[in-house]
C-alpha positions as CSV (number, residue, x, y, z in Angstrom):
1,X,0.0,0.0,0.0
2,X,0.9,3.8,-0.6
3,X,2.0,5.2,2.6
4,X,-0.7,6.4,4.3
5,X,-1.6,10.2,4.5
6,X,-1.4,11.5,8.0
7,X,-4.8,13.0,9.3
8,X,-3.7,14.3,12.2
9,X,-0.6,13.7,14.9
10,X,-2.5,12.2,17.5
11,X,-5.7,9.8,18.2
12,X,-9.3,10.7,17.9
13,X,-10.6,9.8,21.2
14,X,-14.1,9.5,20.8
15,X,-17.4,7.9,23.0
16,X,-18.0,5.5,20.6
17,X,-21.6,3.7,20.3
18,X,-21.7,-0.3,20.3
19,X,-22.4,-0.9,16.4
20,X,-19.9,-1.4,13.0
21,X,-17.7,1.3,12.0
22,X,-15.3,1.6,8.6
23,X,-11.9,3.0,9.8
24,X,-9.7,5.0,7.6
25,X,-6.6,4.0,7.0
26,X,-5.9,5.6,4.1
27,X,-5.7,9.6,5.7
28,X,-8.0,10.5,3.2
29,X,-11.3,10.7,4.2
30,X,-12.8,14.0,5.5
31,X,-14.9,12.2,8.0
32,X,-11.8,11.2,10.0
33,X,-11.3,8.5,11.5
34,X,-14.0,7.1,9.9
35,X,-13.9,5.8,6.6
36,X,-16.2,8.5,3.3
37,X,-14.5,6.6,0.1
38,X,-12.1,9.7,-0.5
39,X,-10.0,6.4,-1.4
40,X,-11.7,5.6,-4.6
41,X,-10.2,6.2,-7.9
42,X,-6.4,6.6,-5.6
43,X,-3.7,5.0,-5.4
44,X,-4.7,3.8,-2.3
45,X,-8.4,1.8,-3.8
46,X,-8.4,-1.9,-3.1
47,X,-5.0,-1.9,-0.9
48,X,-5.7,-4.0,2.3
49,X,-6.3,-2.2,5.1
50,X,-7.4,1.2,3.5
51,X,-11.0,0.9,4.7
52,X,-11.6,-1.8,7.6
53,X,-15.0,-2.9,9.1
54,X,-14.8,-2.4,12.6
55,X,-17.4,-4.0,14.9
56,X,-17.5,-2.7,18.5
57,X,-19.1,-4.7,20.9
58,X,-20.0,-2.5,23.7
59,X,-20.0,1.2,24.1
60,X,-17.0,3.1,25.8
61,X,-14.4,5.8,24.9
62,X,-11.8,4.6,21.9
63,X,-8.8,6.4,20.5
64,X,-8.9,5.5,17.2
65,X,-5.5,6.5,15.3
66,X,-5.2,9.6,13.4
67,X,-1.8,9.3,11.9
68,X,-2.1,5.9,9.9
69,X,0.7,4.1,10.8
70,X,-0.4,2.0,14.0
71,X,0.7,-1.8,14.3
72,X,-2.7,-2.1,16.0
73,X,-5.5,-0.9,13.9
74,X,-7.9,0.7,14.0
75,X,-6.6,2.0,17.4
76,X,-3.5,4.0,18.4
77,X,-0.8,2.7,19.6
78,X,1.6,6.0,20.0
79,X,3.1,5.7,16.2
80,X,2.5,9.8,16.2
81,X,4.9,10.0,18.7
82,X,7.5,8.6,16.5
83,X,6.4,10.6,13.1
């Protein structure tokens, strides 16, 4: 995959509604973190891990990563801090 685009330095900590969410993990979209199909017609459309179904099981604060390179997505894992 491309490298990502960075959406912002930094998680988007969120209260986040049990339910199924698309991440972005392309940087792309301007519904960040979430997933809008910014990605389509890019370099970045049908690369694993651009747009990825997320389904949360119970409701609760998430920090869900803004910069795109995490080893654990959809969530941050401190990559920013290394960016």
């Amino acid at each position: 995959m491309p490298e990502p685009k960075i959406a912002q330095k930094g998680p988007y900590v969120q209260e986040t509604e049990a339910g199924t969410y698309i991440w972005c993990g392309c940087g792309l979209s301007k519904t960040q973190p979430f997933c809008d199909g910014k990605h389509k017609g890019t370099e970045y459309h049908g690369q694993p891990g651009v747009a990825m179904r997320v389904d949360v099981e119970e409701d609760g604060k998430l920090a869900w990563c803004g910069c795109k390179h995490t080893k654990t997505p959809p969530y941050c894992d401190g990559s920013h801090t290394k960016l």
